[in-house]
C-alpha positions in Angstrom: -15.2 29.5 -3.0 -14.5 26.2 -1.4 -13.1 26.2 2.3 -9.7 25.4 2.6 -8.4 21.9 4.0 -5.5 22.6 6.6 -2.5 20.9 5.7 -1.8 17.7 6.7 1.1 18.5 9.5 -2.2 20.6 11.5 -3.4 17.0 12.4 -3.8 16.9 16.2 -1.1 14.6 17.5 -3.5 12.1 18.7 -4.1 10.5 14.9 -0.4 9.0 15.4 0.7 7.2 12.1 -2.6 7.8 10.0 -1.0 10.6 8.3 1.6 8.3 6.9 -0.7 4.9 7.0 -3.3 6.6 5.1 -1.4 6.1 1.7 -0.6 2.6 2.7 -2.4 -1.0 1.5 -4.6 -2.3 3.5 -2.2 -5.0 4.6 0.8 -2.7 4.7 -1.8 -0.4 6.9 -2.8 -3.7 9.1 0.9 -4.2 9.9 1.9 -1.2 11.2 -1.0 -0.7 13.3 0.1 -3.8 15.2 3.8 -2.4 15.4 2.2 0.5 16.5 1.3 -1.7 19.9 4.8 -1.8 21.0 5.0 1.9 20.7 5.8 2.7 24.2 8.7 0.0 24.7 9.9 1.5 21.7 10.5 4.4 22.8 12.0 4.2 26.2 14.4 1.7 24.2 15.3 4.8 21.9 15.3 7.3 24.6 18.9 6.0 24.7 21.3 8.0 22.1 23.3 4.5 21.7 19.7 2.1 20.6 18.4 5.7 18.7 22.2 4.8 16.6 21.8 1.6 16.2 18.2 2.0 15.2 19.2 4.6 12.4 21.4 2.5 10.7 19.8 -1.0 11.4 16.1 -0.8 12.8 15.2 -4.4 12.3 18.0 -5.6 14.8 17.5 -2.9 17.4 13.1 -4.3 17.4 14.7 -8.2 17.3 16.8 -6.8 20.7 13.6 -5.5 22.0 11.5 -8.6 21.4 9.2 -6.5 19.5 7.2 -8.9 16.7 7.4 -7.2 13.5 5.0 -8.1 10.6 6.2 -10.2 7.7 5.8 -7.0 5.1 7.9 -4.5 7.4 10.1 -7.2 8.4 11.3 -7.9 4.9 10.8 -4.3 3.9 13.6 -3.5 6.7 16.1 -6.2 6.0 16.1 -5.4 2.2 16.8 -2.0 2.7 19.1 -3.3 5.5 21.2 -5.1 2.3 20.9 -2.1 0.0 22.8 -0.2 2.4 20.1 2.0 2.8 20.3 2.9 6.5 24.2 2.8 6.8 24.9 6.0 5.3 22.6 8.2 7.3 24.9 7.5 10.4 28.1 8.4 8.6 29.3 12.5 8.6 29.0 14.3 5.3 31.3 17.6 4.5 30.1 20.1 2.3 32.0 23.1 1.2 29.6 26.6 1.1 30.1 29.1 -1.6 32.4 31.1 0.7 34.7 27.8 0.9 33.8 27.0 4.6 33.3 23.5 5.1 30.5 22.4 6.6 30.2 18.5 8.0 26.6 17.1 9.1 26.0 15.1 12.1 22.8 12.7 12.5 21.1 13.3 15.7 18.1 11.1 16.2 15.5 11.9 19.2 12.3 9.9 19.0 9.2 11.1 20.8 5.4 9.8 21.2 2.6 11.0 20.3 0.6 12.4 22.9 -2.0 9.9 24.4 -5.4 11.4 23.9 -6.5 9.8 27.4 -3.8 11.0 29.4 -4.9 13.8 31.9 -2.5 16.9 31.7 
């Protein structure tokens, strides 16, 4: 019997967006490798709750604000989905009633955090 591969959320924290980039093109992959550069002013910008809003619903204005250069592939990618309305409805409240006929209404909370730098002494 063959060993077992651990799943891919037991990657150390230190691989940062491989586990995503991985299934990406090569160009797509080259892209946000270089928007992975402006990691850190990213996010002290979203350790704000009023940018980590903004950025839910429009990310491509809230990097612009930042004077963060994003790639031609993600930059497009982000203001299509920006037109599609894609982003705007994860900041509105949605109700659901339960089986018991409680009503239940969801509220988006975004908190952003780094990964943990591999060189950084604890």
């Amino acid at each position: 019997m063959a060993p077992k591969e651990p799943p891919a959320t037991d990657r150390p924290p230190d691989e940062g967006l491989a586990p995503v980039t991985d299934q990406f093109g090569p160009h797509l992959r080259a892209e946000f490798e270089q928007l992975q550069k402006s990691e850190r002013k990213i996010l002290k910008a979203l350790a704000k709750p009023e940018t980590a809003g903004r950025f839910a619903t429009d990310p491509l204005s809230v990097l612009t604000e930042l004077k963060v250069e994003v790639p031609p592939l993600i930059r497009q990618r982000l203001k299509t989905a920006a037109s599609n309305g894609d982003f705007s409805d994860l900041a509105q409240p949605h109700s659901f009633r339960l089986p018991n006929g409680q009503v239940v209404t969801t509220t988006v909370n975004v908190r952003v955090s780094g990964a943990k730098d591999p060189k950084a002494k604890d």
